[in-house]
C-alpha positions in Angstrom: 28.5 62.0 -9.5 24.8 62.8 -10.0 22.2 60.5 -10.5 18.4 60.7 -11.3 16.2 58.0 -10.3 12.7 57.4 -11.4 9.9 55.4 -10.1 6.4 55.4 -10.5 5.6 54.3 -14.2 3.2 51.1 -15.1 0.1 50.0 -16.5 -2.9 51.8 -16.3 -6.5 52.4 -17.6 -7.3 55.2 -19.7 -8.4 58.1 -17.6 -6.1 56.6 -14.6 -3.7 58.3 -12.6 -0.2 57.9 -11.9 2.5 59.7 -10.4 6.4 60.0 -11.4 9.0 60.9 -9.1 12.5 61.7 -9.9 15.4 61.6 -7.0 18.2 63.3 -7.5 21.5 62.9 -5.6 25.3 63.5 -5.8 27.2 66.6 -4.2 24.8 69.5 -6.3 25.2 72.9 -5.6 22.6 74.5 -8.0 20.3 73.0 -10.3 18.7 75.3 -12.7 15.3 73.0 -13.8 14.0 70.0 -13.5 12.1 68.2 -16.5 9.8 65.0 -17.6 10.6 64.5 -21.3 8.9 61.3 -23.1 9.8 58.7 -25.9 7.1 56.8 -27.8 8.1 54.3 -29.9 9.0 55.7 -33.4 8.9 59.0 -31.9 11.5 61.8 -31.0 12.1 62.7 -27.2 9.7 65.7 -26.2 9.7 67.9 -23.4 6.2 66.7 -21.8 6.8 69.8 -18.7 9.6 71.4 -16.9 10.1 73.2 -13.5 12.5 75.9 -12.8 14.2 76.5 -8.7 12.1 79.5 -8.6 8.8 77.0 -9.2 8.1 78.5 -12.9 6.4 75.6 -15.2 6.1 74.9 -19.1 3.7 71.9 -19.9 3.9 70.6 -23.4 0.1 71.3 -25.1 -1.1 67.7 -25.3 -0.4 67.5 -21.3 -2.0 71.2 -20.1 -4.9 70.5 -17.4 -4.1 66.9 -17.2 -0.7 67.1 -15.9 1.0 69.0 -13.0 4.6 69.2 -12.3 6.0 69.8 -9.0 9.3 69.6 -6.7 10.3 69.4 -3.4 13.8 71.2 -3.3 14.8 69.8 0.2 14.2 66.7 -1.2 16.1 67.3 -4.3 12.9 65.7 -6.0 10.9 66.4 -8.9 7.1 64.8 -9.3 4.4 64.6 -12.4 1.0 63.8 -11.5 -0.6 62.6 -14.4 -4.3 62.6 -14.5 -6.7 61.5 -17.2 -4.2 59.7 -19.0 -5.2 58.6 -22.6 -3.3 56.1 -25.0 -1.1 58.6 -26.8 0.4 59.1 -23.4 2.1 55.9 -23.7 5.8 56.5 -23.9 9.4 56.0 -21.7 9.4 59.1 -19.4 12.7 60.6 -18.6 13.5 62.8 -16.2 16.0 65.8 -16.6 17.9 68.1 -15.0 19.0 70.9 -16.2 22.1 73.3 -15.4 23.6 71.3 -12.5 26.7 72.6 -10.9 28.4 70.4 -9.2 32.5 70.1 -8.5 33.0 68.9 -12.2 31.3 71.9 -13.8 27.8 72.6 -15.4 26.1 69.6 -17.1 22.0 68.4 -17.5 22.1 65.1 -16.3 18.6 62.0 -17.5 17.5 59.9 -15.5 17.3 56.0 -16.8 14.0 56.0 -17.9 10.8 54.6 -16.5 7.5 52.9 -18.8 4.1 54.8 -18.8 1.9 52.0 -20.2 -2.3 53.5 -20.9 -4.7 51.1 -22.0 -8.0 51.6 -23.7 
């Protein structure tokens, strides 16, 4: 079975830093891309940057130059620096991957969900 597990979310001051890390484990034999996706309240889930095996990246607008996403394949782990953070990043950050084969078949698999909290 494959979990994700985040860590890293909290409360911090506008133009703070924080990083997110997402650990994957279970018996995976390919994993296509690993994601950060992000929930405000009222809001539908969006895709806030993704990070394919080969290392190719796709940052949501709001988040370009401010945000990097990286991954550590022996580590089966995915990070988000965030940098500069501003109120409207204020949301439940989820973690995905994407196109995981594993002995049941191909699935995308979330993570729980951690809270990314910016003050003003």
């Amino acid at each position: 079975q494959v979990q994700l597990v985040e860590s890293g979310g909290g409360l911090v001051q506008s133009g703070g830093s924080l990083r997110l890390s997402c650990a994957s484990s279970g018996r995976i034999f390919s994993m296509n891309a690993m994601g950060w996706y992000r929930q405000a309240p009222g809001k539908q889930r969006e895709l806030v940057a993704s990070i394919t095996r080969s290392s190719g990246k796709i940052y949501a607008d709001s988040v370009k130059g401010r945000f990097i996403i990286f991954r550590d394949n022996a580590k089966s782990t995915a990070y988000l620096q965030m940098n500069n953070l501003k109120p409207e990043d204020t949301a439940v950050y989820y973690c995905n991957a994407e196109k995981v084969w594993t002995q049941d078949g191909l699935s995308d698999y979330w993570g729980q969900g951690t809270q990314v909290t910016v003050s003003s």
